[in-house]
C-alpha positions in Angstrom: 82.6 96.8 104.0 81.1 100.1 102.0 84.1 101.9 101.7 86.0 99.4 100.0 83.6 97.6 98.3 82.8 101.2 96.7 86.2 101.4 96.2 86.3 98.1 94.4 83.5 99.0 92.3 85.2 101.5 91.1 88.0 99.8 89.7 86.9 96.6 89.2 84.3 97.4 86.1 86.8 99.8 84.3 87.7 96.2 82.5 91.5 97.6 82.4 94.7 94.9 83.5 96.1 97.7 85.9 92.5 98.9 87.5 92.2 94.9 88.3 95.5 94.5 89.5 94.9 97.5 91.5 91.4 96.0 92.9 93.1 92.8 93.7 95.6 94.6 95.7 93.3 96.7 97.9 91.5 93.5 98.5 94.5 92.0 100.0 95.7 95.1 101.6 92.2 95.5 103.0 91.6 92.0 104.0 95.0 90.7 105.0 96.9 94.1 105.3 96.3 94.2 108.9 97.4 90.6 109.5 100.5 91.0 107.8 101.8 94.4 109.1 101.4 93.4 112.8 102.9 89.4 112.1 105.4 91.5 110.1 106.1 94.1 113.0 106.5 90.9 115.9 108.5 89.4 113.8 111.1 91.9 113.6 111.1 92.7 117.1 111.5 88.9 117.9 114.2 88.4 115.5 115.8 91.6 114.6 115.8 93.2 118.3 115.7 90.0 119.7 114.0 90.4 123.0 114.8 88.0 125.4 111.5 88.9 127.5 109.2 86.3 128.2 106.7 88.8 129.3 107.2 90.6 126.7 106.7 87.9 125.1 103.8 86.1 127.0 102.2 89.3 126.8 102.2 90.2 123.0 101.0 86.6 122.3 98.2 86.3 124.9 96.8 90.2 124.7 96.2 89.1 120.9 94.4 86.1 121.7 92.2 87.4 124.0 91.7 90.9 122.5 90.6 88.9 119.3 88.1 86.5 121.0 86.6 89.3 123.6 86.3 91.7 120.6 84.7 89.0 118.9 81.5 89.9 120.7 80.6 92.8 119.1 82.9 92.3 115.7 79.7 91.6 113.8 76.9 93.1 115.6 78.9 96.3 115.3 79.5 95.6 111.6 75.6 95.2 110.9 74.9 98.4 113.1 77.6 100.4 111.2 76.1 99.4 107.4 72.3 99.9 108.9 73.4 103.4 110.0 75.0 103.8 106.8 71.9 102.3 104.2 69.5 104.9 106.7 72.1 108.1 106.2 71.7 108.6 110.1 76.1 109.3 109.9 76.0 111.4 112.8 75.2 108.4 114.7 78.3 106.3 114.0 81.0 108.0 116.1 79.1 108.1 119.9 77.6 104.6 118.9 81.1 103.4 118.1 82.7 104.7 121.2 79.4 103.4 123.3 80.6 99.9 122.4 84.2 99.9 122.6 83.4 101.2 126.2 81.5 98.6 126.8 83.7 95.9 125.1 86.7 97.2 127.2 84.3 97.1 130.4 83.4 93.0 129.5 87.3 92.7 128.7 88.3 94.5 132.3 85.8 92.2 134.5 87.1 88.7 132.8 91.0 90.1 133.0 89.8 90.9 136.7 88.6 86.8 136.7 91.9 85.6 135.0 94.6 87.2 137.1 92.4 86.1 140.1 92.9 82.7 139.3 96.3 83.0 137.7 98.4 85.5 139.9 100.8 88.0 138.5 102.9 90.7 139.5 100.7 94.0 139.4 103.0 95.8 137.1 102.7 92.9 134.5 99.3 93.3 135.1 98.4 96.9 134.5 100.8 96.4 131.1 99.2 93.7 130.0 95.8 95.2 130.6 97.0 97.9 128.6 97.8 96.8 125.9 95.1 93.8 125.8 92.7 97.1 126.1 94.9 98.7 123.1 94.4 95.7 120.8 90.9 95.5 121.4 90.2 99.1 120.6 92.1 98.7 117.8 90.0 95.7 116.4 86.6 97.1 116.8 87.5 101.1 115.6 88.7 99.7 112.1 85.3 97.9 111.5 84.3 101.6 111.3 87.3 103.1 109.4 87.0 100.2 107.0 83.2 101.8 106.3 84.6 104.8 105.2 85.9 105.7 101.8 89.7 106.3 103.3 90.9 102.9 102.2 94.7 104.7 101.3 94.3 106.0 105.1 93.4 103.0 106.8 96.1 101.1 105.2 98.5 103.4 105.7 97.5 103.7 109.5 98.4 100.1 110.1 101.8 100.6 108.5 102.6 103.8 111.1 101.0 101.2 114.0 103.6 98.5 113.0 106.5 101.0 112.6 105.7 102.5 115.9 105.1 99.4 117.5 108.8 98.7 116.8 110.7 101.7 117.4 108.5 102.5 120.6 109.4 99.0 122.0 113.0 99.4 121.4 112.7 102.7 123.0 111.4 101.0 126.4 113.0 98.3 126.9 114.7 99.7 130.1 112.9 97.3 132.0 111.3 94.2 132.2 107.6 95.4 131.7 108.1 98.4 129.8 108.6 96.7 126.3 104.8 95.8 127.0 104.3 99.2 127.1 106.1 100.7 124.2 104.4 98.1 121.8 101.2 99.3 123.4 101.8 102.7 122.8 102.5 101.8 119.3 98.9 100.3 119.1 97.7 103.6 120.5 99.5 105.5 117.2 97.2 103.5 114.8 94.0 104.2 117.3 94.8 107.3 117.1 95.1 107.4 113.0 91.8 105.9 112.8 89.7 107.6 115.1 91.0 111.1 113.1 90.1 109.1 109.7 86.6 108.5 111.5 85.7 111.9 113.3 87.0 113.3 109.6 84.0 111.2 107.6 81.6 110.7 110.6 82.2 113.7 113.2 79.7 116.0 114.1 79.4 118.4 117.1 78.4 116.3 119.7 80.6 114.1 121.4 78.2 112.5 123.9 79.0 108.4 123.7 75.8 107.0 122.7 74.4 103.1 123.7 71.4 103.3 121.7 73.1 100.7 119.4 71.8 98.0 122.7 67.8 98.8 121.2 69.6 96.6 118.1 70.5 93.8 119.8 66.9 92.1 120.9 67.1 91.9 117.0 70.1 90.7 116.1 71.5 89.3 119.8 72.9 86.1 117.2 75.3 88.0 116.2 77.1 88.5 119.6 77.4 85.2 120.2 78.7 83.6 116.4 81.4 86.2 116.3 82.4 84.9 120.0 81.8 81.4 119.0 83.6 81.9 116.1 87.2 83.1 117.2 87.0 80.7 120.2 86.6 77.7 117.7 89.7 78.7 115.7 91.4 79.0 119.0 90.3 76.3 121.4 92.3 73.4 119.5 95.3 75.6 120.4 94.0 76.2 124.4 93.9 72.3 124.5 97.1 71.1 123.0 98.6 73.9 125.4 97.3 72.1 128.2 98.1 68.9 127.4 101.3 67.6 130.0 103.2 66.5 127.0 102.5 69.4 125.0 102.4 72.3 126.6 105.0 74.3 128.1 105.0 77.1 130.8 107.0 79.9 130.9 105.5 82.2 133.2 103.0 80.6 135.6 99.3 80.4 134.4 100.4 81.2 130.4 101.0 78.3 128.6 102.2 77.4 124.4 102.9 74.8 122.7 106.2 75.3 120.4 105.9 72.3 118.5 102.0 73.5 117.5 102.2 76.9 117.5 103.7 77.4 114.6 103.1 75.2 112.0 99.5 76.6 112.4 100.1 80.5 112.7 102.1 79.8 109.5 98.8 77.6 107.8 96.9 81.1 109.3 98.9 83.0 106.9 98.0 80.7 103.6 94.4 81.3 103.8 94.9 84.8 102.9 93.7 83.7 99.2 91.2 82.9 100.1 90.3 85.8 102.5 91.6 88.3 99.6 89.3 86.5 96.6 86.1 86.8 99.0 86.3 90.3 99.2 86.9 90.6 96.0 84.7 88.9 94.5 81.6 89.6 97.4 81.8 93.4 97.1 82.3 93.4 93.3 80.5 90.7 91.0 78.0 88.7 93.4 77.1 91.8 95.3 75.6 93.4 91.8 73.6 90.5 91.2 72.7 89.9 94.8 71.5 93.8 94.5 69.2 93.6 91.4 67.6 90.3 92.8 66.3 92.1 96.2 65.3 95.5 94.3 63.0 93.3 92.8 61.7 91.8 95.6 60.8 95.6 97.1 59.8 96.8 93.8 57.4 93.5 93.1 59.0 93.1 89.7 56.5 89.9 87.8 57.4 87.0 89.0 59.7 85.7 85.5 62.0 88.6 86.1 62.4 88.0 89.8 63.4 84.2 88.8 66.0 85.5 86.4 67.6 88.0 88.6 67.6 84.8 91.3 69.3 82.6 89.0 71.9 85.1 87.6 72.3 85.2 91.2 72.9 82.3 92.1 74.8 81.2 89.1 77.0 84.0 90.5 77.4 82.7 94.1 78.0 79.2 92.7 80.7 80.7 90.4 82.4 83.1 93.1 82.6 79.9 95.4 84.3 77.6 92.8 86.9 80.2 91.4 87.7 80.7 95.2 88.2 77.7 96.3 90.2 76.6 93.1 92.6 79.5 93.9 92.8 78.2 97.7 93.4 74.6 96.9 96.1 75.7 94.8 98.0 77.2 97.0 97.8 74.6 99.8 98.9 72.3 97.6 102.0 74.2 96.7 102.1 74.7 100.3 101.9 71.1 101.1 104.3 69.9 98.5 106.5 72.4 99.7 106.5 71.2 103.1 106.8 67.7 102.5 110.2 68.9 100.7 111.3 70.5 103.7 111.7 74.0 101.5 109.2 76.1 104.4 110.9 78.2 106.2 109.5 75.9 109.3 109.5 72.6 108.0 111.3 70.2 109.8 110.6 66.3 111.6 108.9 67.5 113.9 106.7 70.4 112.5 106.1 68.6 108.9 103.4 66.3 110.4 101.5 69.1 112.2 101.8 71.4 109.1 100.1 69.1 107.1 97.1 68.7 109.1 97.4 72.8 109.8 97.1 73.5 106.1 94.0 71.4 105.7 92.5 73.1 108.3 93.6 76.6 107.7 92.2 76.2 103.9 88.6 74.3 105.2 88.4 77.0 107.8 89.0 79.7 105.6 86.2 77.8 103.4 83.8 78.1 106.6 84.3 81.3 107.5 83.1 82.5 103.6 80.5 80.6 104.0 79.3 81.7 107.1 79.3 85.4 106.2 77.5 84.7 102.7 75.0 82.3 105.0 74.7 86.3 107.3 74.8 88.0 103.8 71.4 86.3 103.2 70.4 87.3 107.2 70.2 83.6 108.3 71.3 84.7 112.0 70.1 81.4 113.6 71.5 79.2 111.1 75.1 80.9 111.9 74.8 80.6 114.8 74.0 76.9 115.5 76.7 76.1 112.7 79.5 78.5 114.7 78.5 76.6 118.0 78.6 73.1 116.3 82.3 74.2 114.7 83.6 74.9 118.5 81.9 71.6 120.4 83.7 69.5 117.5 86.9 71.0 117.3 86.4 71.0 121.7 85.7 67.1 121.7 88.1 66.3 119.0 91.0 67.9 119.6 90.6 66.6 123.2 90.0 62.8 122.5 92.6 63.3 119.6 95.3 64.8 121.4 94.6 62.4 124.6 94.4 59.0 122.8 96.7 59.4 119.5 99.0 62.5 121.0 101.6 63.7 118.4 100.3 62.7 115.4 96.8 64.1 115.9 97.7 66.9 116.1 95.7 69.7 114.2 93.7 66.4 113.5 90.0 68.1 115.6 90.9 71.6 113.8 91.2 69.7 110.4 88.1 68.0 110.9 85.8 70.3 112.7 86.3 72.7 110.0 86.2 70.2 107.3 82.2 69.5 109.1 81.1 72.7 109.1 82.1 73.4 105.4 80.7 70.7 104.0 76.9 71.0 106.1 76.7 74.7 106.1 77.9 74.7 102.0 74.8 72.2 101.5 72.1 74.9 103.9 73.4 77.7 102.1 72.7 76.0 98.5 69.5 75.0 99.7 68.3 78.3 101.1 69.4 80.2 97.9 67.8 78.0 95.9 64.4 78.7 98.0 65.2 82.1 98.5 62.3 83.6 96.8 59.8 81.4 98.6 61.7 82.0 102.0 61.9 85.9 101.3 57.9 85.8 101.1 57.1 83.9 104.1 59.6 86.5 105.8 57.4 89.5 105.2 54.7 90.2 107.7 51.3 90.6 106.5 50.1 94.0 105.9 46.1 93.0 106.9 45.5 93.4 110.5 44.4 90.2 112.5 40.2 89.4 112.5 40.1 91.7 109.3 37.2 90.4 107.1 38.1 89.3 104.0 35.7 88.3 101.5 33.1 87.8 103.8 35.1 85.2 106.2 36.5 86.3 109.3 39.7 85.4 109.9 
């Protein structure tokens, strides 16, 4: 997050109305932008152009969920390898390491679309389009982690905008038959690629061209981090995979892709109201916490007396504990509008048979969206193996429960194992990361490794 979270900086400590506005509205464009601009983009085509193509449609919904979760590999491994190269000026680095991994992210995403259609037969045109684009979105994910490093905020915004635009016109453009809609939307994908490769060779680009894997030297030191980004997506996801294949849930359009309409979306809409929370994180991380989270560990490296190293530790934690509260005030406030809302039947989707769901869906959405803040404050602090035991103990919960839930109690369960799994995890990794910042200092020096060789002789006593 260096580009925008100079970019935040920047505006943030002017202490002017409009430069805050401003900084709040980069921090949802940043965060969210994305999110919205592609939701905004299927939802036009859905409703406005009102394709009647379930492969289409199949596709678009599926190539998402599986670009996000196979992406999810190297989502935050990437990110730590793009800020390393960054903190060590070594920028010439960033563009063959980038397109060594989304090679090898779209060789891991080829080999288990290779396993799926195996087991779950299509026709092959359905299947090189959906490849496509499931290759497109993928791409996509992983080349804005490095765009979003730059300083061209206005440029990475702006490329998600053309994507969405494109995506529309180019799908409308295609559909002349029944698989090339999948194809125009695609090639809409490709636009934005496109965009931010330009926006990266631009701040990043060298002469050489050569794609580089010597990012894989990285991972025998942070390996964690391939698996809690995996572990991560599939937990938000496997509630959904469950109800979906439940007999009196689940419905099956084309054979081997199922959904679940009655589930589906109440919860992509509770999705959408943790933006809040997603926006204030950003905000508030790359701004006011990361200053005082800053000064702390240049005293650590600059062996500041001990007094002034306690200070800058409780400023910031005082500052954590602050940035935590105001965010989850914000977050609670708007579910609860939200929920109100719902039970009034004013949502757009509320009705008797989505209301229940919903209510359980904006519980979860807002305690997930509590986790996930958590979790990447819990990284923040490089607590790799507490991440990832926490991400794995998120998915086996929301795995168990959601199946026991949606198996013995059925249609008012639902969302019940998301709800709760989520609502686990915040509350146990909240109480580790209190009590690891709180011990921080003492856990910082047992980190270091000792400078005297081992059998030195120290004061007369070998050791």
């Amino acid at each position: 997050m260096a580009g925008i979270g100079f970019k935040l900086n920047r505006l943030f400590f002017q202490n002017k109305i409009y430069t805050d506005v401003l900084a709040i509205l980069y921090s949802i464009l940043t965060s969210a932008g994305p999110w919205i601009i592609t939701t905004i983009s299927l939802w036009i085509i859905l409703n406005y152009i009102k394709t009647t193509n379930i492969y289409f449609n199949t596709a678009v919904i599926y190539s998402f969920i599986f670009s996000i979760i196979i992406s999810g590999i190297f989502s935050m491994f990437f990110s730590r390898r793009i800020s390393d190269l960054i903190y060590e000026k070594n920028y010439q680095k960033i563009l063959p390491e980038t397109l060594g991994i989304i090679v090898s992210n779209a060789i891991i995403l080829i080999i288990f679309l290779t396993i799926f259609f195996s087991i779950k037969p299509q026709p092959f045109d359905f299947i090189i389009a959906f490849s496509y684009l499931t290759t497109s979105l993928t791409i996509l994910w992983l080349i804005s982690i490095v765009t979003i490093a730059t300083e061209e905020i206005n440029w990475y915004i702006l490329s998600y905008i053309i994507m969405g635009i494109s995506a529309i016109l180019l799908s409308k453009v295609f559909s002349f038959s029944t698989f090339s809609e999948i194809y125009g939307y695609a090639l809409g994908v490709n636009v934005g690629i496109v965009i931010n490769f330009i926006i990266i060779y631009n701040s990043f680009g060298n002469e050489s061209y050569k794609i580089s894997f010597e990012w894989k030297k990285e991972i025998k030191n942070y390996w964690q981090l391939l698996f809690i980004g995996l572990l991560y997506y599939l937990s938000i996801w496997i509630d959904d995979i469950i109800v979906w294949n439940t007999q009196k849930f689940g419905e099956e359009l084309i054979k081997g892709f199922k959904f679940s309409y009655i589930y589906d979306s109440p919860m992509f809409f509770s999705y959408l109201t943790i933006i809040p929370t997603i926006t204030m994180f950003i905000l508030i991380l790359e701004t006011r916490f990361y200053k005082k989270y800053k000064q702390f560990y240049i005293s650590l490296i600059k062996g500041y007396v001990y007094s002034e190293i306690l200070t800058l530790k409780e400023n910031m934690e005082k500052e954590l504990n602050q940035s935590i509260s105001l965010t989850i005030k914000i977050q609670i406030l708007v579910t609860t509008l939200m929920f109100t809302l719902n039970e009034l039947k004013l949502l757009p989707i509320s009705n008797e048979f989505s209301k229940p769901i919903l209510r359980l869906g904006l519980i979860g959405a807002m305690l997930n969206g509590f986790f996930l803040m958590i979790l990447l404050l819990i990284l923040y602090f490089d607590f790799r193996n507490t991440a990832l035991v926490l991400t794995l103990s998120v998915l086996s919960l929301n795995l168990v429960l959601s199946y026991i839930l949606t198996q013995k109690i059925g249609y008012a369960a639902l969302g019940g194992g998301y709800a709760i799994s989520f609502l686990v995890g915040t509350l146990v990794s909240y109480n580790i990361l209190k009590r690891r910042v709180k011990d921080i200092i003492k856990i910082e020096f047992f980190r270091q490794k000792l400078s005297i060789p081992e059998g030195k002789i120290i004061k007369g006593v070998k050791k």
